[in-house]
BALUM-541897 format. One line per field, with one value per residue (C-alpha): residue number from 1; x, y, z. Coordinates in nm, 2 decimals. Each point is the difference from the previous one (the first is absolute). Layout:
N
resi [NUM,...]
x [X,...]
y [Y,...]
z [Z,...]
This chain:
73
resi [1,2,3,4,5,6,7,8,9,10,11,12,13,14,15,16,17,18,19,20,21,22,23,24,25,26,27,28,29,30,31,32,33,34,35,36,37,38,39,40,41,42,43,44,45,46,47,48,49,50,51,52,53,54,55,56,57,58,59,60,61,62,63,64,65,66,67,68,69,70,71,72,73]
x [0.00,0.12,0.12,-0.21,-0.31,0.11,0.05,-0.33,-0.17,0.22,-0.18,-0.36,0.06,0.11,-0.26,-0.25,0.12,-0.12,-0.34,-0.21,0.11,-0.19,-0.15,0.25,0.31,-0.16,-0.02,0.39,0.08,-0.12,0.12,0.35,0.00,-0.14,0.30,0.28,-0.19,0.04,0.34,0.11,-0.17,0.24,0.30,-0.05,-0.12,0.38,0.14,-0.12,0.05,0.37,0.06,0.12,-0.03,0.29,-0.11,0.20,0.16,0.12,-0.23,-0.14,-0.39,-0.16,-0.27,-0.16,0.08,-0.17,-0.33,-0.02,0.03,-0.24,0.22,-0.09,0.29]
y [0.00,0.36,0.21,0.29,-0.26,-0.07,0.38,0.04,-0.25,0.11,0.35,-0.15,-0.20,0.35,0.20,-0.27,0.05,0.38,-0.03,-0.24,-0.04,0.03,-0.30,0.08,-0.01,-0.31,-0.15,0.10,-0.15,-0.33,-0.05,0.11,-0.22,-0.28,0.00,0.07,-0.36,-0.12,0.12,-0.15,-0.32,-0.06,0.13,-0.27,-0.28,0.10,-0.05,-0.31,-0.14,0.09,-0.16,-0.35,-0.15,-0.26,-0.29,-0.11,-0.30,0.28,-0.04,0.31,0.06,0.30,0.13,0.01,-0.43,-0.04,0.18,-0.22,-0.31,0.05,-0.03,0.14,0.01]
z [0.00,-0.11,0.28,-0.14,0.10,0.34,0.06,-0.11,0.19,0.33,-0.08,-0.02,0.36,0.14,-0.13,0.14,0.34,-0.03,-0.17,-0.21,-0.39,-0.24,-0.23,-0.31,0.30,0.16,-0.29,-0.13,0.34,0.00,-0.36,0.12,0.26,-0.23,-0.19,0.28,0.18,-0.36,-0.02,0.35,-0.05,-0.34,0.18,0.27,-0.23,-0.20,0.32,0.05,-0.30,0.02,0.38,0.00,0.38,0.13,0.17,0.29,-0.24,-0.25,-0.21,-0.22,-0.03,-0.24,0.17,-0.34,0.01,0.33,-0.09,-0.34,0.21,0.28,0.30,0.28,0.27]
C-alpha cells in the first residue's frame, strides 16, 4: 500500500476522533482500510510461504508443504 494512502487513512482516524465524517470520508475510509487488511494479509501469507521450520531431526519443512499435506502439529 502507497504511503500517500496510509497518510490519508492516518488523517481520516484523526479527524474521526474530533467529529463525525461524512458518508463520502466513511466511505474512502473503509475502502482504505480494505485494501491495507488486503495488503497485510498478502504480506504475511509471502511470509509464510518463504519460512521453512526445522524439525528437531534436522529436517526442513515449507510452511507452504505442511498446509498442502494436512498436518496439524
Amino acid at each position: 500500500m502507497e504511503k500517500k494512502k496510509l497518510d490519508r487513512l492516518s488523517e481520516l482516524t484523526a479527524i474521526s476522533r474530533q467529529r463525525d465524517l461524512t458518508d463520502t470520508e466513511s466511505s474512502e475510509r473503509e475502502a482504505l482500510r480494505a485494501e491495507y487488511r488486503q495488503a497485510v494479509l498478502a504480506n504475511f501469507t509471502n511470509t509464510l510461504e518463504h519460512t521453512t521450520i526445522v524439525e528437531p531431526d534436522g529436517s526442513k519443512i515449507k510452511v507452504s508443504d505442511r498446509k498442502r499435506s494436512g498436518e496439524d502439529k
